[in-house]
PDB file of N, CA, C and O in Angstrom, chain B, residues numbered from 101:
ATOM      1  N   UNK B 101       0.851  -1.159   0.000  1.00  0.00           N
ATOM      2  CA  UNK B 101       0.000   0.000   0.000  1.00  0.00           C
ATOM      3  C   UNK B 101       0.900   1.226   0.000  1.00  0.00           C
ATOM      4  O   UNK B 101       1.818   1.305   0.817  1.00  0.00           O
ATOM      5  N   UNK B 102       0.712   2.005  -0.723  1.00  0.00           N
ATOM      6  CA  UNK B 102       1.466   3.461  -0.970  1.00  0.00           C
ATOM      7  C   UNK B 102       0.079   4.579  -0.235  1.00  0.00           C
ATOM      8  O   UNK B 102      -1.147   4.476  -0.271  1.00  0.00           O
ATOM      9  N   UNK B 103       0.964   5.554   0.358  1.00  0.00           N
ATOM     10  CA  UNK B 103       0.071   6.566   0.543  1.00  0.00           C
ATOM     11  C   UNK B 103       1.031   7.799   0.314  1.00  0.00           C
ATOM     12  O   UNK B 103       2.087   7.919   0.936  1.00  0.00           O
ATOM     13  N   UNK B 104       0.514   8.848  -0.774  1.00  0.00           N
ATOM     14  CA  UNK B 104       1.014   9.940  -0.507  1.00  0.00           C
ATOM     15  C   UNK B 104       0.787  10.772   0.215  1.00  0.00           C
ATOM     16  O   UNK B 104      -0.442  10.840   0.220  1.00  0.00           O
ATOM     17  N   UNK B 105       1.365  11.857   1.196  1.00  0.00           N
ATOM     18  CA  UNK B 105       0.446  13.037   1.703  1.00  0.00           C
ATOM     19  C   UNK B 105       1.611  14.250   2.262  1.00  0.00           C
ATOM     20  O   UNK B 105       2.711  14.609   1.843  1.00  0.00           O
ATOM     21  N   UNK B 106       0.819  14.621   3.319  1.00  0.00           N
ATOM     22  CA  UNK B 106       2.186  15.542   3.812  1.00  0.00           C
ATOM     23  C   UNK B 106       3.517  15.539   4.052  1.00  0.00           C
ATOM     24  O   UNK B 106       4.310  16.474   4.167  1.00  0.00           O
ATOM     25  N   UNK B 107       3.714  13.926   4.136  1.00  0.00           N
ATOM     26  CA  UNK B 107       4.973  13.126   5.193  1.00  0.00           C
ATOM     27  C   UNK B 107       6.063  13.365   3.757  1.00  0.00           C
ATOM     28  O   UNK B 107       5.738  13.528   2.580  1.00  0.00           O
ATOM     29  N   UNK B 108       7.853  13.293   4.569  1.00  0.00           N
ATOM     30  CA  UNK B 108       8.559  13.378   3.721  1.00  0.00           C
ATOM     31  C   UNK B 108       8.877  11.159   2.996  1.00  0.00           C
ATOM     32  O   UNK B 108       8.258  10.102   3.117  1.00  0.00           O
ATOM     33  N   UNK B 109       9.561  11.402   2.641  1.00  0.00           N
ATOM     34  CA  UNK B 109       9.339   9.872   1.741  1.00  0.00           C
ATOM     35  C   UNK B 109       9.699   8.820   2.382  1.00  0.00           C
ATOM     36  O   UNK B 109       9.318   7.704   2.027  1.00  0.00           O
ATOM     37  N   UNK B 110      10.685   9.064   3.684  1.00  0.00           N
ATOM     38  CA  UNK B 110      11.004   8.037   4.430  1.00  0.00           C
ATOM     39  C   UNK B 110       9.523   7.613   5.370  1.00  0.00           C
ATOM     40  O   UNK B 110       9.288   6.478   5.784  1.00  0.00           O
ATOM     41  N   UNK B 111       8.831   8.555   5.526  1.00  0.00           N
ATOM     42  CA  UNK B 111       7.311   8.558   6.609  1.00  0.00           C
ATOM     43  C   UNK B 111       6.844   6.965   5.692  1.00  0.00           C
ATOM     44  O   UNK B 111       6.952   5.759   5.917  1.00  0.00           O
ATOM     45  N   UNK B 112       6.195   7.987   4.392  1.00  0.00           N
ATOM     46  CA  UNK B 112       5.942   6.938   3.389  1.00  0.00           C
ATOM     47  C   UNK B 112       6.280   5.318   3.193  1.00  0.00           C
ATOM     48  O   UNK B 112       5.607   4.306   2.997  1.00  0.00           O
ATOM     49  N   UNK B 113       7.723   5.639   3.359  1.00  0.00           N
ATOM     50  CA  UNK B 113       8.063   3.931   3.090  1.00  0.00           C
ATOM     51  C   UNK B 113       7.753   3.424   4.255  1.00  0.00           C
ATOM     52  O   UNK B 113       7.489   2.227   4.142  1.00  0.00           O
ATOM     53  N   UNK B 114       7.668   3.832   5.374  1.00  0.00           N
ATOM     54  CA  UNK B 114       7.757   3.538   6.950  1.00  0.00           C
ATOM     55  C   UNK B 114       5.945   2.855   6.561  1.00  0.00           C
ATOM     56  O   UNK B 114       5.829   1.635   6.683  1.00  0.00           O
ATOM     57  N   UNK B 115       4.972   3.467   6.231  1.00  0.00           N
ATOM     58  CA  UNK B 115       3.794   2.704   6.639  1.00  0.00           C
ATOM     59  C   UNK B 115       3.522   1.902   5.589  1.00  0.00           C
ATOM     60  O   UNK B 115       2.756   0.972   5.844  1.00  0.00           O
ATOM     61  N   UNK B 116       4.121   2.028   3.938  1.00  0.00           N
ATOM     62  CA  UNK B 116       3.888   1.362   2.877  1.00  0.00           C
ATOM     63  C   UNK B 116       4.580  -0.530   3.871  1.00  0.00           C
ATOM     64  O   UNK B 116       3.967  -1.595   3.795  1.00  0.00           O
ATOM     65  N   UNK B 117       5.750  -0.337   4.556  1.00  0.00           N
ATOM     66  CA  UNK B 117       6.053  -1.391   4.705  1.00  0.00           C
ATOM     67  C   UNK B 117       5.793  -2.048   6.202  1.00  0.00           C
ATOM     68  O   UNK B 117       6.321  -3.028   6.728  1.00  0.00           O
ATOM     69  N   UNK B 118       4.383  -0.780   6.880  1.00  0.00           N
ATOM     70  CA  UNK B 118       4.175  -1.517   7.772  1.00  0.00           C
ATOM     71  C   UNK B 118       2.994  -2.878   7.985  1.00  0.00           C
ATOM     72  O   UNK B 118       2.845  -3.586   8.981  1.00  0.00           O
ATOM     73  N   UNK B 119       2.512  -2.908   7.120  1.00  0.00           N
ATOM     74  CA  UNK B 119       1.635  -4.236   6.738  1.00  0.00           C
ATOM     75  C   UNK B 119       1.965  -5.376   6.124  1.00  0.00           C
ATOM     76  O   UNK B 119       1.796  -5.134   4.929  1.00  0.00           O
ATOM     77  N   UNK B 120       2.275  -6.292   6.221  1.00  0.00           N
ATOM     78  CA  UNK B 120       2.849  -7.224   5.816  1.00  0.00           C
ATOM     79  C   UNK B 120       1.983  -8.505   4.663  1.00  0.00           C
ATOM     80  O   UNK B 120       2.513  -9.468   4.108  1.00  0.00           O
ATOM     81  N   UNK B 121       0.577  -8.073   4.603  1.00  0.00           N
ATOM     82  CA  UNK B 121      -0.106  -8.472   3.981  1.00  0.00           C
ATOM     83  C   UNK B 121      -1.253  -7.652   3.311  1.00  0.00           C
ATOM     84  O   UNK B 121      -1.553  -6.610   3.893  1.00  0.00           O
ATOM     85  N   UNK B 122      -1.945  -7.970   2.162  1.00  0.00           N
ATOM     86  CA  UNK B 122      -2.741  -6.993   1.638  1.00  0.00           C
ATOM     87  C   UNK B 122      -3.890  -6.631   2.758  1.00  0.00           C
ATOM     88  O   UNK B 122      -4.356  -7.506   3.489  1.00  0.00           O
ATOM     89  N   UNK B 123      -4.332  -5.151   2.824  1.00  0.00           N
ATOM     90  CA  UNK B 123      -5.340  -4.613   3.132  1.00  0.00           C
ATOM     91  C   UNK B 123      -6.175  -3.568   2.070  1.00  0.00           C
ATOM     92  O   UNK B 123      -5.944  -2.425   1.674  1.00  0.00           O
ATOM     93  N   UNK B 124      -7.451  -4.725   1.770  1.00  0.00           N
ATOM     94  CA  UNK B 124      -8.165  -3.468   1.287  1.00  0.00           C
ATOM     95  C   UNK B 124      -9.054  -2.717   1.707  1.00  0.00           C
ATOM     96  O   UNK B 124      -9.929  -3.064   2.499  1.00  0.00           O
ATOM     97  N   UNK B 125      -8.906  -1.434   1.147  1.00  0.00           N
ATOM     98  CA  UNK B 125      -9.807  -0.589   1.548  1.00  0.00           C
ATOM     99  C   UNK B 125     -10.815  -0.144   0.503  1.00  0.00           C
ATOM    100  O   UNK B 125     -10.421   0.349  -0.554  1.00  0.00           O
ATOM    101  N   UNK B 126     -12.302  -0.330   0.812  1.00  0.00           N
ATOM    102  CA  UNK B 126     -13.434  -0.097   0.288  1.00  0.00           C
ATOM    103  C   UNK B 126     -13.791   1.401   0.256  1.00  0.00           C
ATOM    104  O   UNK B 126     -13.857   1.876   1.390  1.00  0.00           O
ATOM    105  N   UNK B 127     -14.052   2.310  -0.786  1.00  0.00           N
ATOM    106  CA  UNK B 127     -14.374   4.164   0.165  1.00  0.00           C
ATOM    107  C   UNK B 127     -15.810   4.232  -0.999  1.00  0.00           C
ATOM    108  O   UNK B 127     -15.822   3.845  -2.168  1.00  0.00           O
ATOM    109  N   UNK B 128     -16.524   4.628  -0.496  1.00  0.00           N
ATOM    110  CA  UNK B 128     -17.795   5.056  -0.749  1.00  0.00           C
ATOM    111  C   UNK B 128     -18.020   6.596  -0.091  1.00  0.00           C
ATOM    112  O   UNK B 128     -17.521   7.286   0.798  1.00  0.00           O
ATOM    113  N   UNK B 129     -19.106   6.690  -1.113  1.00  0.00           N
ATOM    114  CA  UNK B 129     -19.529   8.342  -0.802  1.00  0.00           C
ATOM    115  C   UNK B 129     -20.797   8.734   0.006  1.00  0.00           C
ATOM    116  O   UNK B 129     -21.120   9.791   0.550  1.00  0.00           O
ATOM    117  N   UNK B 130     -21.420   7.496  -0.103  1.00  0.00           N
ATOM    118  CA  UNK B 130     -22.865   7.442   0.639  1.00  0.00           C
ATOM    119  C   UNK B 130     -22.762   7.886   2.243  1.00  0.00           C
ATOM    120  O   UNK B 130     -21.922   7.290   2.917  1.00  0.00           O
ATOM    121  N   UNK B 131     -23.669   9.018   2.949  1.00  0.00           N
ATOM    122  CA  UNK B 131     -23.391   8.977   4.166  1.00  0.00           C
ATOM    123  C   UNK B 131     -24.274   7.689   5.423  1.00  0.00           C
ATOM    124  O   UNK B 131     -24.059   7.334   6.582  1.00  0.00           O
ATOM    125  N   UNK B 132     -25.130   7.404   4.527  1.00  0.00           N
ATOM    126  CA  UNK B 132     -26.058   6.123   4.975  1.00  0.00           C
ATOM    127  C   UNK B 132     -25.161   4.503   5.006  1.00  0.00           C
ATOM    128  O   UNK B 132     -24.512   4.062   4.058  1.00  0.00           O
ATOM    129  N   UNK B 133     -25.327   3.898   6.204  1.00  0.00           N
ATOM    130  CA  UNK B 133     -24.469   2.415   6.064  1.00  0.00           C
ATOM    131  C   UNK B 133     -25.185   1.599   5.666  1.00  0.00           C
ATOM    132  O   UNK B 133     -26.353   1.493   6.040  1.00  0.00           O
ATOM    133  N   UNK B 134     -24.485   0.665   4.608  1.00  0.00           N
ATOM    134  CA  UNK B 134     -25.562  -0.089   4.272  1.00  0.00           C
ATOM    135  C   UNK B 134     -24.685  -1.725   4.162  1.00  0.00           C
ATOM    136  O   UNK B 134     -24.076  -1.946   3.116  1.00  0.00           O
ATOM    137  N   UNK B 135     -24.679  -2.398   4.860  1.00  0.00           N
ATOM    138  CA  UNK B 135     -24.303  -4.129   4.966  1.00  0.00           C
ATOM    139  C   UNK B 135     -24.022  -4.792   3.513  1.00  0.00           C
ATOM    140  O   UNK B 135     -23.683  -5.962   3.339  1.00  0.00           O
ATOM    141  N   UNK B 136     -24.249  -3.716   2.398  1.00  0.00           N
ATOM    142  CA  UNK B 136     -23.897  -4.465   1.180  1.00  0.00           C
ATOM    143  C   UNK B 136     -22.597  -3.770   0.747  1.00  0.00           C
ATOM    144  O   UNK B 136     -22.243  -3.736  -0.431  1.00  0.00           O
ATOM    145  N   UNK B 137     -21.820  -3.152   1.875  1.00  0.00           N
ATOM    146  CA  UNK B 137     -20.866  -2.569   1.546  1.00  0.00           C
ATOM    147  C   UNK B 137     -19.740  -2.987   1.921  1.00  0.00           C
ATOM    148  O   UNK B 137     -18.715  -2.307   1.963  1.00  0.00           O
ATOM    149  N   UNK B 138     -19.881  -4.465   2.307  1.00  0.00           N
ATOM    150  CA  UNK B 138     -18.621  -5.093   2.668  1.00  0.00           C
ATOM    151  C   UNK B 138     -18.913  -6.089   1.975  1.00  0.00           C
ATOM    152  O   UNK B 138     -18.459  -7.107   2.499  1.00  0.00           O
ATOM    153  N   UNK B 139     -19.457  -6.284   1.043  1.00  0.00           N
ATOM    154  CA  UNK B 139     -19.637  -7.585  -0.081  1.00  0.00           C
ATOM    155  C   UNK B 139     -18.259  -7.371  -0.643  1.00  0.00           C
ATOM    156  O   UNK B 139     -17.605  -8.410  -0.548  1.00  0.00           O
ATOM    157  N   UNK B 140     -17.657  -6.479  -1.142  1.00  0.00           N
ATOM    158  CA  UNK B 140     -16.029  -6.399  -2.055  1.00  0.00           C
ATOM    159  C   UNK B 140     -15.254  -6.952  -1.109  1.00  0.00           C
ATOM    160  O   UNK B 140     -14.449  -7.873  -1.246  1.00  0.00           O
ATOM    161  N   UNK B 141     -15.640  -6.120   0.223  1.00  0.00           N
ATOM    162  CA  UNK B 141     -14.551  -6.594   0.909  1.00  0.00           C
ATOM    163  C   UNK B 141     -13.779  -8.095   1.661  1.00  0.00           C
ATOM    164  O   UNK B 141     -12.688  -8.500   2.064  1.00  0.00           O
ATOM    165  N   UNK B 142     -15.671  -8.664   1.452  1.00  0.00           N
ATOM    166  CA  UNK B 142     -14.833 -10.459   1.996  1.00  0.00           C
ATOM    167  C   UNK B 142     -15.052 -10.633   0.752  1.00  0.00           C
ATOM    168  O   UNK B 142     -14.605  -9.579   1.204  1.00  0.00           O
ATOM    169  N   UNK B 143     -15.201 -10.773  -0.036  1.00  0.00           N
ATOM    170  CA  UNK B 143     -15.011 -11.074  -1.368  1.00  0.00           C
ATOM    171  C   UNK B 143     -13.377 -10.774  -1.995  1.00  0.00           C
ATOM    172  O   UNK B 143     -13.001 -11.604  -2.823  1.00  0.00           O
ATOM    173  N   UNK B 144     -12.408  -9.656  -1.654  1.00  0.00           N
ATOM    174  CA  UNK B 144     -11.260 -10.021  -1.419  1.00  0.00           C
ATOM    175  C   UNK B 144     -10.445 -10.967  -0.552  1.00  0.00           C
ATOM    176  O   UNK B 144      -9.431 -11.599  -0.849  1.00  0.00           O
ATOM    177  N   UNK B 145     -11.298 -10.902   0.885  1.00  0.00           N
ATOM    178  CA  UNK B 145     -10.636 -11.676   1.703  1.00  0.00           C
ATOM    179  C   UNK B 145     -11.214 -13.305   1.135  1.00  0.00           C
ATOM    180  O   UNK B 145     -10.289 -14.098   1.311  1.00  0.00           O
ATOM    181  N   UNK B 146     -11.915 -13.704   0.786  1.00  0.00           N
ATOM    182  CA  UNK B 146     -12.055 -15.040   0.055  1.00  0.00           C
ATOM    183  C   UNK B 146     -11.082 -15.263  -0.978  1.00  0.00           C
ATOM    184  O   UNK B 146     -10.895 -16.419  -1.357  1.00  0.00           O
ATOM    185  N   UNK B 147     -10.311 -14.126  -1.581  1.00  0.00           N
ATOM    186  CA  UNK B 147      -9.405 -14.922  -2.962  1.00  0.00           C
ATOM    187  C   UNK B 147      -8.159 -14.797  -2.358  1.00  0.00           C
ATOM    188  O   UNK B 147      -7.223 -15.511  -2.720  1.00  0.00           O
ATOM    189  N   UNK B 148      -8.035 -13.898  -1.404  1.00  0.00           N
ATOM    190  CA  UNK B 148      -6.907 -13.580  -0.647  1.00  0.00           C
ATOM    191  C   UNK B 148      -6.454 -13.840   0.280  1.00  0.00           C
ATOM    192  O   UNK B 148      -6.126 -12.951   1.066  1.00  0.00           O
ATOM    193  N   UNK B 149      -6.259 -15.125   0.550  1.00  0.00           N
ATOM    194  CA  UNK B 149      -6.308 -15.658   2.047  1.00  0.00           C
ATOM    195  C   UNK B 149      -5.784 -15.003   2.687  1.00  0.00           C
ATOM    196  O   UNK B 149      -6.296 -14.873   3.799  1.00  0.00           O
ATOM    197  N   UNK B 150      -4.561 -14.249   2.427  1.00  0.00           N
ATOM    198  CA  UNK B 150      -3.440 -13.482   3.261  1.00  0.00           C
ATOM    199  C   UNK B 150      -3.909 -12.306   4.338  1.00  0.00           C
ATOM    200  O   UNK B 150      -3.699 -11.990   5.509  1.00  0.00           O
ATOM    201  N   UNK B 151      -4.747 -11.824   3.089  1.00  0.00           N
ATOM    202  CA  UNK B 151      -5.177 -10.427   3.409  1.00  0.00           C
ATOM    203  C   UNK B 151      -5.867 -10.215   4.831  1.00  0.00           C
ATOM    204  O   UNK B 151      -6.363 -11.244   5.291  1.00  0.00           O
ATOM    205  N   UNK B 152      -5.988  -9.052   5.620  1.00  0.00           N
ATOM    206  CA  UNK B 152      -5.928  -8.370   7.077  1.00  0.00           C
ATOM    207  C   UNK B 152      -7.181  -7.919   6.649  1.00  0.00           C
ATOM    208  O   UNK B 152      -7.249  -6.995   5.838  1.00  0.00           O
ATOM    209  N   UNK B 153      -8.300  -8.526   7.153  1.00  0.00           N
ATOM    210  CA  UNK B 153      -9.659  -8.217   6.880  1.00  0.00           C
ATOM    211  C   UNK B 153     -10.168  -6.928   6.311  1.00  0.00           C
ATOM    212  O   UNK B 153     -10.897  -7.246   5.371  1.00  0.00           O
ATOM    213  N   UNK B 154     -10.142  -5.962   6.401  1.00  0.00           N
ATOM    214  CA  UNK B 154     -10.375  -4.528   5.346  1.00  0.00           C
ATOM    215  C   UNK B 154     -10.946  -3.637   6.029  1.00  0.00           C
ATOM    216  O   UNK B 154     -11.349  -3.958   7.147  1.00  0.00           O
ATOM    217  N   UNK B 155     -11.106  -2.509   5.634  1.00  0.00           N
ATOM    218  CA  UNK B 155     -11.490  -0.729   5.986  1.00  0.00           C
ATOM    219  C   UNK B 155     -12.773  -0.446   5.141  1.00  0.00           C
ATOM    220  O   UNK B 155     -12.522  -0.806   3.990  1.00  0.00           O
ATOM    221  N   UNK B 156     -13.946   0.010   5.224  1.00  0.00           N
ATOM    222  CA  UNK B 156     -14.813   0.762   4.783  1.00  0.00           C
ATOM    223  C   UNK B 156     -14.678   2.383   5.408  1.00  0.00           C
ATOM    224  O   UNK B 156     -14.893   2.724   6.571  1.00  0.00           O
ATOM    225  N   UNK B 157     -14.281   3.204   4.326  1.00  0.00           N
ATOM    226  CA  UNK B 157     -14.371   4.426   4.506  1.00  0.00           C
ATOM    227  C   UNK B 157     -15.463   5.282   3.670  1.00  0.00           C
ATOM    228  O   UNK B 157     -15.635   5.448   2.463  1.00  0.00           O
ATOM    229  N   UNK B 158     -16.200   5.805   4.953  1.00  0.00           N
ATOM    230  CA  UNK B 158     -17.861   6.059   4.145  1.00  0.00           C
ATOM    231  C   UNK B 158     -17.622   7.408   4.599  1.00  0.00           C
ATOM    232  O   UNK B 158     -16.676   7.889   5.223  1.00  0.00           O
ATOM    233  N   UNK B 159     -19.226   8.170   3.923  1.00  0.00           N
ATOM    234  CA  UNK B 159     -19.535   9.262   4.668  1.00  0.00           C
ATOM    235  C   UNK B 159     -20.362   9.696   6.102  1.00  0.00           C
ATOM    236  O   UNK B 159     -20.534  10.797   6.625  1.00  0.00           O
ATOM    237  N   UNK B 160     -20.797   8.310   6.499  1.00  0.00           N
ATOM    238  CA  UNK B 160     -21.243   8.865   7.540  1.00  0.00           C
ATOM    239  C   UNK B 160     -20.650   8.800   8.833  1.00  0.00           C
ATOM    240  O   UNK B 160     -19.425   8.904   8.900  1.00  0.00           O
ATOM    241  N   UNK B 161     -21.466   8.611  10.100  1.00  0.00           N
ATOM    242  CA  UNK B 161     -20.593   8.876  11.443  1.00  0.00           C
ATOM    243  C   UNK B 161     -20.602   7.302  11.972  1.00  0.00           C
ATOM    244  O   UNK B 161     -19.464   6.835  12.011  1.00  0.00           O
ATOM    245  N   UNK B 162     -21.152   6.823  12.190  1.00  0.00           N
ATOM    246  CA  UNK B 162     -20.983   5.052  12.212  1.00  0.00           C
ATOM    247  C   UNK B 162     -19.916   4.731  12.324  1.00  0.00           C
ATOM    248  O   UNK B 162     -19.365   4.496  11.248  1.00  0.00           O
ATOM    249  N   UNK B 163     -19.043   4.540  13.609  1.00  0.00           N
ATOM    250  CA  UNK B 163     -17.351   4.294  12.972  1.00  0.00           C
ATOM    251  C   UNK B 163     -17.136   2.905  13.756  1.00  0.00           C
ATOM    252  O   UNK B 163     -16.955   3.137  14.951  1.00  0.00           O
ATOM    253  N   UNK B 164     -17.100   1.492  13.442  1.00  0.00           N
ATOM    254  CA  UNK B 164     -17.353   0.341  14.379  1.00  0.00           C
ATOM    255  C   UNK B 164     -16.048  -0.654  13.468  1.00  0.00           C
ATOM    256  O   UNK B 164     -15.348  -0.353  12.502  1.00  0.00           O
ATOM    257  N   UNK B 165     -16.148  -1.999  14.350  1.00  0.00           N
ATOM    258  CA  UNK B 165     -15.474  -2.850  13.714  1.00  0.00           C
ATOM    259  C   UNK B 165     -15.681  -4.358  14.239  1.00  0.00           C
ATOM    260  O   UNK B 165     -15.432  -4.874  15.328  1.00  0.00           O
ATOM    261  N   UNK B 166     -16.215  -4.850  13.087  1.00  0.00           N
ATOM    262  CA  UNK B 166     -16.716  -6.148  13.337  1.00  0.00           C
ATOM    263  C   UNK B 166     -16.332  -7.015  11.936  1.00  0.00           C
ATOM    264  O   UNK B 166     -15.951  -6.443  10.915  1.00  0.00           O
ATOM    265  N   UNK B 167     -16.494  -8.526  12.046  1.00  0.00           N
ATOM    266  CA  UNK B 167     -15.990  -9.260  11.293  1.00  0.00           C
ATOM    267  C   UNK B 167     -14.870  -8.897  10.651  1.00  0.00           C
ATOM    268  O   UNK B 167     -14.811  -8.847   9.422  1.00  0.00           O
ATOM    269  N   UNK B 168     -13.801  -8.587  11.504  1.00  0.00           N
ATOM    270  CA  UNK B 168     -12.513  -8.153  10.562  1.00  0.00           C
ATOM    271  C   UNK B 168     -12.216  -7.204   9.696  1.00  0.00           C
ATOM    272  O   UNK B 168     -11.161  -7.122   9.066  1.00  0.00           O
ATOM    273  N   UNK B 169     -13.499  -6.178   9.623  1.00  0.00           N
ATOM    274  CA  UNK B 169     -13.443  -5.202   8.951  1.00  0.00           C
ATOM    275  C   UNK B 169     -13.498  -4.368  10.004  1.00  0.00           C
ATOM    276  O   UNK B 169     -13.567  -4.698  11.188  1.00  0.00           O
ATOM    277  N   UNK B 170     -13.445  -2.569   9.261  1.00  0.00           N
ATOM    278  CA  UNK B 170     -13.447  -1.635   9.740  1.00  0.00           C
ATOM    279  C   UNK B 170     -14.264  -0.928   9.317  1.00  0.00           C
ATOM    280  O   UNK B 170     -14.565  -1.138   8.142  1.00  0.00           O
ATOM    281  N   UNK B 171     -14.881   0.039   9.934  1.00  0.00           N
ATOM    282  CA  UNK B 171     -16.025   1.008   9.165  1.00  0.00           C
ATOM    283  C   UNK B 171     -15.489   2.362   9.692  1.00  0.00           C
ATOM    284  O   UNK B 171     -15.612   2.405  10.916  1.00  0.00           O
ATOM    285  N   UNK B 172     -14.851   3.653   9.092  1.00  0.00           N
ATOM    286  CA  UNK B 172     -14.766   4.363   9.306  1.00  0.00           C
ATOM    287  C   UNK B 172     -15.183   6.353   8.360  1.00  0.00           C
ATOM    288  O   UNK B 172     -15.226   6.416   7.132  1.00  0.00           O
ATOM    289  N   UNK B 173     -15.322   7.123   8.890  1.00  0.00           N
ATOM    290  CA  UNK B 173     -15.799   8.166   8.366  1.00  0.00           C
ATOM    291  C   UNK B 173     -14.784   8.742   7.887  1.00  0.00           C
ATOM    292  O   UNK B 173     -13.811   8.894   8.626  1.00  0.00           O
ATOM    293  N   UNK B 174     -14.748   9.169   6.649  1.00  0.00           N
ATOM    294  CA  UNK B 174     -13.685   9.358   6.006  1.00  0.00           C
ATOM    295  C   UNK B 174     -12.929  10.420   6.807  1.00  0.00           C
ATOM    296  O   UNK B 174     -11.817  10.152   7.264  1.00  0.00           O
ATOM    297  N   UNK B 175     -13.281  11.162   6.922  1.00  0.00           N
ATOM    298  CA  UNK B 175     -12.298  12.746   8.332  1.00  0.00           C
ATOM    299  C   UNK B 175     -11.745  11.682   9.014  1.00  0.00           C
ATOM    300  O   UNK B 175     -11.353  12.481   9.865  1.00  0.00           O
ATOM    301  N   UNK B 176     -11.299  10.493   9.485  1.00  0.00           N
ATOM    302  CA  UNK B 176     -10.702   9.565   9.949  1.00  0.00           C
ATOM    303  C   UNK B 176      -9.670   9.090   9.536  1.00  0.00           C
ATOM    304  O   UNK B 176      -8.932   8.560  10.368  1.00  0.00           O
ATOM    305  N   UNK B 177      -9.252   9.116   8.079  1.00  0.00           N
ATOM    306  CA  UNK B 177      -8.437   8.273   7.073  1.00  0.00           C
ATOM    307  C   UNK B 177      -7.597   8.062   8.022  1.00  0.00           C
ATOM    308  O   UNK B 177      -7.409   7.006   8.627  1.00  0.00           O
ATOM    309  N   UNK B 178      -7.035   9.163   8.174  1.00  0.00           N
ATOM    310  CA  UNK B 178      -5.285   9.332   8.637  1.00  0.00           C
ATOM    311  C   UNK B 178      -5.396   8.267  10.009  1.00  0.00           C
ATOM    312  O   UNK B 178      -4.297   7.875  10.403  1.00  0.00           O
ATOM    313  N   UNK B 179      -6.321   7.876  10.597  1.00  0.00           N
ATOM    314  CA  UNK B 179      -6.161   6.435  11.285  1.00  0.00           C
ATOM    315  C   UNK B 179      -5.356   5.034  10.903  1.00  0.00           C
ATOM    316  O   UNK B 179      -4.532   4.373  11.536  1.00  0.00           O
ATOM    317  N   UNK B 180      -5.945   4.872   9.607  1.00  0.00           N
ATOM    318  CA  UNK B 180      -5.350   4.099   8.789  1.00  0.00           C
ATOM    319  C   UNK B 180      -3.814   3.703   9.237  1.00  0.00           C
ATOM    320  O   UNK B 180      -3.355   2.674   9.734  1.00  0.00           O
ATOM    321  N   UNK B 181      -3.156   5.071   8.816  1.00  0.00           N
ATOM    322  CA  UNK B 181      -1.795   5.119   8.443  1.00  0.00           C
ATOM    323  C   UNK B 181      -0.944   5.423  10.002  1.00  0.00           C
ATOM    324  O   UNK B 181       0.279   5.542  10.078  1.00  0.00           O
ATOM    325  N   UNK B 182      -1.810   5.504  11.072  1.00  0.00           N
ATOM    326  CA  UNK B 182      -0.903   5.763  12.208  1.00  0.00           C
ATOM    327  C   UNK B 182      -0.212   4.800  12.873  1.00  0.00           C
ATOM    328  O   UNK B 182       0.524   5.105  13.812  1.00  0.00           O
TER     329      UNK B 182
END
């Protein structure tokens, strides 16, 4: 995972190589949650055995974490990467 942002490039490599397996992240624009929004996401984790269950980054305030996923409001991202 690459993230660009404020950080100088060593920040960068520092969190690109802090996961050791794929994580995906799902981002939607909808501020409403809706349970069909982690269909991509075990649907990666089914082809991907490896993979670190996943992130939903939505618009609304709902911010929880269950079945190995994450649900968070996007003004949150930078969680992600801390």
């Amino acid at each position: 995972m690459k993230y660009y942002g404020a950080w100088g490039e060593n920040h960068i490599r520092e969190k690109t190589n802090a996961r050791s397996s794929p994580f995906p992240i799902e981002i939607k624009s909808s501020t409403t949650f809706h349970r069909d929004f982690f269909t991509s996401l075990r649907r990666f984790g089914e082809l991907n055995s490896a993979s670190e269950g996943g992130c939903l980054v939505y618009g609304g305030d709902k911010e929880t974490e269950g079945e190995g996923i994450r649900t968070l409001n996007y003004k949150h991202i930078s969680r992600l990467f801390a």
